[in-house]
DOVOFI-670389 format. One record per residue (C-alpha): z, x, y; residue in one letter; residue number from 1. Coordinates in pm, 1 decimal, decimal comma. Last residue first. Example, Ala and Ser with C-alpha at 12.3 -4.5 7.8 and 13.67 -1.06 7.14 Angstrom:
<atoms>
@w->714,0	u->1367,0	v->-106,0	r->S	k->2 .
@w->780,0	u->1230,0	v->-450,0	r->A	k->1 .
</atoms>
This chain:
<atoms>
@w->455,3	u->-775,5	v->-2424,8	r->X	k->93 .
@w->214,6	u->-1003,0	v->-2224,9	r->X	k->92 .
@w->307,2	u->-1364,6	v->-2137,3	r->X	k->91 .
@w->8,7	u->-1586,9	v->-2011,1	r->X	k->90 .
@w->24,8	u->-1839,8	v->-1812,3	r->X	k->89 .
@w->-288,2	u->-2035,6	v->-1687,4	r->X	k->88 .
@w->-439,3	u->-2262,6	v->-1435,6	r->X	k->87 .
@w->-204,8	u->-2238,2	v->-1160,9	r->X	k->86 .
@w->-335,8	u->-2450,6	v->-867,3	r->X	k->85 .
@w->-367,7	u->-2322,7	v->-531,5	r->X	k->84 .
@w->-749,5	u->-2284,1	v->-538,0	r->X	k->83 .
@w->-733,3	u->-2102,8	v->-926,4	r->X	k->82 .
@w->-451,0	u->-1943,9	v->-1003,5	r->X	k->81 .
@w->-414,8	u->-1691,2	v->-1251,3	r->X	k->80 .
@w->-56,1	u->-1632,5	v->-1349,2	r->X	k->79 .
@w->33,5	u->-1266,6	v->-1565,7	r->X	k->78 .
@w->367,7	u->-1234,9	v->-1678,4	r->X	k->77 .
@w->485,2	u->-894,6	v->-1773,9	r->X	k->76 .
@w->736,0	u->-831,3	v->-2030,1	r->X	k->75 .
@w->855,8	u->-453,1	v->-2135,8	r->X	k->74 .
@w->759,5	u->-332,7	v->-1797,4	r->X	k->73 .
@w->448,6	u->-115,3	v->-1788,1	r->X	k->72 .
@w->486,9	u->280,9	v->-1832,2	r->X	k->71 .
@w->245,7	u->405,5	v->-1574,3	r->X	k->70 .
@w->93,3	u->798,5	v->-1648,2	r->X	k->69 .
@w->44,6	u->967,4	v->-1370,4	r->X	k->68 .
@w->-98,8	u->1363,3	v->-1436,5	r->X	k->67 .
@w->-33,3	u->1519,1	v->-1071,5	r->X	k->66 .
@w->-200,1	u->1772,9	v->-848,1	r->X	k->65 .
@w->-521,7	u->1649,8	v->-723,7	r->X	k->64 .
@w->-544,0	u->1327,0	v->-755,7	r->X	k->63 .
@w->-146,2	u->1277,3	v->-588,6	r->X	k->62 .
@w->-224,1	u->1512,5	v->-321,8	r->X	k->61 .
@w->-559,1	u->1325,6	v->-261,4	r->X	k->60 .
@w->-384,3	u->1004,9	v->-276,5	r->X	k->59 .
@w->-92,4	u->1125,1	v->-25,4	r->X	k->58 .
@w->-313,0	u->1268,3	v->276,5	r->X	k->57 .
@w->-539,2	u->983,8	v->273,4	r->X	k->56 .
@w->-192,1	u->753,9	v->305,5	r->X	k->55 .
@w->-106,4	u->970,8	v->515,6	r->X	k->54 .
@w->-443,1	u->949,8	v->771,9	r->X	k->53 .
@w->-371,3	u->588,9	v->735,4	r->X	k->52 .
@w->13,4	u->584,1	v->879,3	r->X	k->51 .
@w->-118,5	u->831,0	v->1121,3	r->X	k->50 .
@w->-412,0	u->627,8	v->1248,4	r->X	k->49 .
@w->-189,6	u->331,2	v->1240,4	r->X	k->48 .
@w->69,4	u->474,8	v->1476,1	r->X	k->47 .
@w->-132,8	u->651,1	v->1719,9	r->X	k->46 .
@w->-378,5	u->313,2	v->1788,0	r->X	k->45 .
@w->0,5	u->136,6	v->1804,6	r->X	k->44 .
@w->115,4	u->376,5	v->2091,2	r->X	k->43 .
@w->-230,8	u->350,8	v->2291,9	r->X	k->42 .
@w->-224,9	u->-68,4	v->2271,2	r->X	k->41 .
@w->180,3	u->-71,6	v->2332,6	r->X	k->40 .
@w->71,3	u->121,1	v->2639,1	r->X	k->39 .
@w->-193,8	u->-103,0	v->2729,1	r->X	k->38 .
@w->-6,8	u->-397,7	v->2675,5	r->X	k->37 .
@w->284,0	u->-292,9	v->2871,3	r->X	k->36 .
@w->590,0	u->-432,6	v->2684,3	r->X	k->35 .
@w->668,7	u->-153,8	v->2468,6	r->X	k->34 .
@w->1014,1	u->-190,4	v->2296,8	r->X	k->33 .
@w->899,5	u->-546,7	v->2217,9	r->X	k->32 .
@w->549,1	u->-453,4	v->2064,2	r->X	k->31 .
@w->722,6	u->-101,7	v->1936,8	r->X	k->30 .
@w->978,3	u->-277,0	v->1685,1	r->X	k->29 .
@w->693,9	u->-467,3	v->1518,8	r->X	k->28 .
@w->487,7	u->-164,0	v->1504,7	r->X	k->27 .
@w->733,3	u->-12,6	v->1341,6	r->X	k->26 .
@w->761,0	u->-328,8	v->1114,1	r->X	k->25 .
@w->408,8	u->-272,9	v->1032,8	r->X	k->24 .
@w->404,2	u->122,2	v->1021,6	r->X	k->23 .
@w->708,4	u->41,1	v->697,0	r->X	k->22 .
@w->460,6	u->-209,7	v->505,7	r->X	k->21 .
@w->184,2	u->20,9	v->553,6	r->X	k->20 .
@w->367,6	u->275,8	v->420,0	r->X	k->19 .
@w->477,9	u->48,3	v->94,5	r->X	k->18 .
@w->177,9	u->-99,2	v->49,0	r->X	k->17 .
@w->-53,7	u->277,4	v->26,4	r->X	k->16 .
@w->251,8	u->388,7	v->-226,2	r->X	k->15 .
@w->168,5	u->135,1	v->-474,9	r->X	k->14 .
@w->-196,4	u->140,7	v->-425,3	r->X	k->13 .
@w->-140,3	u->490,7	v->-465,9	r->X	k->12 .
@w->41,8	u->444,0	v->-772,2	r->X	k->11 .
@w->-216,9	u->209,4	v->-902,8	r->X	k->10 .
@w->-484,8	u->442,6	v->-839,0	r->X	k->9 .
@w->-341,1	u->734,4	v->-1017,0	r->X	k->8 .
@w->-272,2	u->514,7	v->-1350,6	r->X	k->7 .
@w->-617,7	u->372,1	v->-1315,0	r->X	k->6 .
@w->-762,0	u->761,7	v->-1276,0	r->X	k->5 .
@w->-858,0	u->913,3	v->-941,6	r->X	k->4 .
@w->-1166,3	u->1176,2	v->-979,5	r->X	k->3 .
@w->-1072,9	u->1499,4	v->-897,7	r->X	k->2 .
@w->-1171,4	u->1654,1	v->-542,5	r->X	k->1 .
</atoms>
C-alpha cells in the first residue's frame, strides 16, 4: 500500500469524524431502542467494528487510488490556546 500524503491524511481525518460522528448518534438511537444491556452491548460491539473497519476500508481506497490535493480557504485563523487561555491569533491568507 502507498504511503498517505498530508493532503490524503487530512481528508481521511475528515472523513474518519464524520462516520464516527454518524455511528455515535446511531448508537445514541440504539441505547433507547435497545434497552437490554446485553443486547445493546452485542449491537453496539457490531456497530463500531463496522464503522472502524470503513473507515480502514475508505483510507486505503483513498491512498491507493486518488491524487488529493486540499485547496485551503482564502482566510484561516489559527488560535493556540494555552490551559484555557488564548495566547495568540494569527490570521493566515
Amino acid at each position: 500500500m502507498e504511503k498517505a500524503n498530508k493532503h490524503h491524511e487530512k481528508l481521511i481525518r475528515a472523513i474518519g469524524e464524520e462516520i464516527t460522528g454518524l455511528f455515535e448518534k446511531v448508537l445514541d438511537y440504539a441505547e433507547v431502542a435497545v434497552p437490554n444491556n446485553d443486547q445493546y452491548r452485542k449491537l453496539r460491539s457490531k456497530i463500531l467494528r463496522i464503522g472502524n473497519n470503513t473507515i480502514r476500508n475508505i483510507s486505503k481506497e483513498i491512498v491507493s487510488r486518488y491524487d488529493v490535493i486540499y485547496n485551503p480557504p482564502g482566510e484561516t485563523i489559527i488560535e493556540v490556546a494555552n490551559r484555557g487561555r488564548v495566547k495568540a491569533k494569527e490570521e493566515v491568507k
